[in-house]
C-alpha positions as CSV (number, residue, x, y, z in Angstrom):
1,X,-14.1,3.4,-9.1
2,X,-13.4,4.8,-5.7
3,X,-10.3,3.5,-3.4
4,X,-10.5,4.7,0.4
5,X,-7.5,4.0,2.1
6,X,-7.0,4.1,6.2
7,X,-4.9,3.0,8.5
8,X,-2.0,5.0,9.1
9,X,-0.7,6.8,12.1
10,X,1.6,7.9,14.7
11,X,3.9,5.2,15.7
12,X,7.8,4.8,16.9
13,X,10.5,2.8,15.3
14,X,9.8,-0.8,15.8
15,X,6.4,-0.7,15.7
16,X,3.6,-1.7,13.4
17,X,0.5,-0.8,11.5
18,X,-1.5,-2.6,8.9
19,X,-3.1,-0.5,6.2
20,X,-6.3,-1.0,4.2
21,X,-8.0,0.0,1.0
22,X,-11.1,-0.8,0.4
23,X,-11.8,-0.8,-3.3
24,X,-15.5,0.3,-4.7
25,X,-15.1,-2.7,-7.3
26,X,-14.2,-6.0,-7.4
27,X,-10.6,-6.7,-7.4
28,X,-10.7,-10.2,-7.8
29,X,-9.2,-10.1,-11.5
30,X,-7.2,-6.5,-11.1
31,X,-3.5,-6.4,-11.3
32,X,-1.6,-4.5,-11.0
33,X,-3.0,-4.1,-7.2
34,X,-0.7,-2.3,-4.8
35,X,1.0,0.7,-2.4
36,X,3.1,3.5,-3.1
37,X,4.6,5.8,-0.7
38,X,5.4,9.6,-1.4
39,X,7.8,11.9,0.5
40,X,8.2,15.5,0.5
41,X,10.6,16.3,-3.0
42,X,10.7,12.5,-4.2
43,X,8.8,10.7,-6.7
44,X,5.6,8.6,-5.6
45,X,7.6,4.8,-4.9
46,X,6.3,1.6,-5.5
47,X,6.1,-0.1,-2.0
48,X,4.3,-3.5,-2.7
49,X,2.3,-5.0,-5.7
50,X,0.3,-8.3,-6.8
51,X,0.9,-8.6,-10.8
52,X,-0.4,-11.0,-13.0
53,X,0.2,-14.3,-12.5
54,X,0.2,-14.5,-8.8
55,X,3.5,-12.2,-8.8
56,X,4.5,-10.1,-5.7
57,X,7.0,-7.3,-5.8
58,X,8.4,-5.0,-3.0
59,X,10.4,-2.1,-3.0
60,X,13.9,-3.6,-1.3
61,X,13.8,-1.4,1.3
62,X,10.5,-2.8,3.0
63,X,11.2,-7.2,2.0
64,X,11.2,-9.0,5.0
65,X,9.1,-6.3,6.4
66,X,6.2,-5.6,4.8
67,X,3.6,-7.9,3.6
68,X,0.6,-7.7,0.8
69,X,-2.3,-9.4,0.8
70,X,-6.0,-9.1,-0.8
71,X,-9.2,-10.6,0.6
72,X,-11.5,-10.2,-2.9
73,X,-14.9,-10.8,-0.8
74,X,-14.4,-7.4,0.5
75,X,-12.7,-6.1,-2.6
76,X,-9.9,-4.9,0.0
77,X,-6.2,-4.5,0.0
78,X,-3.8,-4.6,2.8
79,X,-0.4,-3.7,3.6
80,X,1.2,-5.0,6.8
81,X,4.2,-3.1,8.1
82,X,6.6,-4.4,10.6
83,X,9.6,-3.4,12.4
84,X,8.8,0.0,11.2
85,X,11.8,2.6,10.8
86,X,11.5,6.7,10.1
87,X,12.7,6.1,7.0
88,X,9.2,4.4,5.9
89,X,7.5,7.9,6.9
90,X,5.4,8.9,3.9
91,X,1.9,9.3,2.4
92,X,1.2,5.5,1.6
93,X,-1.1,5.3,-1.8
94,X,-3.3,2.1,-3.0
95,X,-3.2,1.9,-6.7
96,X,-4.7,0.0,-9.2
97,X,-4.9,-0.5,-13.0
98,X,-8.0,-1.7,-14.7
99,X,-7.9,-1.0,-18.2
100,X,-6.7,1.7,-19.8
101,X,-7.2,3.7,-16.1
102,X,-5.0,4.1,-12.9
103,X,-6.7,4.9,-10.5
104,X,-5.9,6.0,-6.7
105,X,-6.8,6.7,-3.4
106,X,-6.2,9.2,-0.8
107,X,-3.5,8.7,0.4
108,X,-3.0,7.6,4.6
109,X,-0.7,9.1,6.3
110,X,2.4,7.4,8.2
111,X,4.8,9.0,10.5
112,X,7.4,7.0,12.0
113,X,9.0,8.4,14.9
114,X,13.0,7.0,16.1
């Protein structure tokens, strides 16, 4: 299973980007199915997820702000960012689980400039 994320970029605060992840299998059935974000020094944080059962969490930092959403037929995930602030600069991470593996992908940058 392969993940290739793309997407990110250069913006200033305000601005948006929408990231993608297209997965190498289908996703209709995976959950968990979502982002992460890692800074220099911190701990790789959970942005946005789909879990079972047609659940959606966000980080609270990004609600009213971010949106996830899945289109199956192309086994790709999305992450649209709004209103983007410094603060959500970071390597952004699509992540899934299917059983017993996690799996990853490379990683897109996003550098949010004030």
């Amino acid at each position: 299973v392969q993940l290739q994320a793309s997407g990110g970029g250069s913006v200033r605060a305000g601005e948006s980007l929408r990231l993608s992840c297209a997965a190498s299998t289908a996703i209709f059935d995976v959950n968990p199915l979502g982002w992460f974000r890692q800074t220099p020094g911190k701990p790789r944080e959970l942005i946005a997820t789909f879990r079972r059962g047609g659940v959606i969490d966000y980080a609270d930092s990004v609600k009213g702000r971010f949106t996830i959403s899945r289109d199956n037929a192309k086994s790709t995930l999305y992450l649209q960012m709004n209103s983007l602030k410094p603060e959500d600069t970071g390597v952004y991470y699509c992540h899934m689980w299917i059983h017993p593996t996690n799996y990853w992908g490379q990683g897109t940058l996003v550098t949010v400039s004030s």
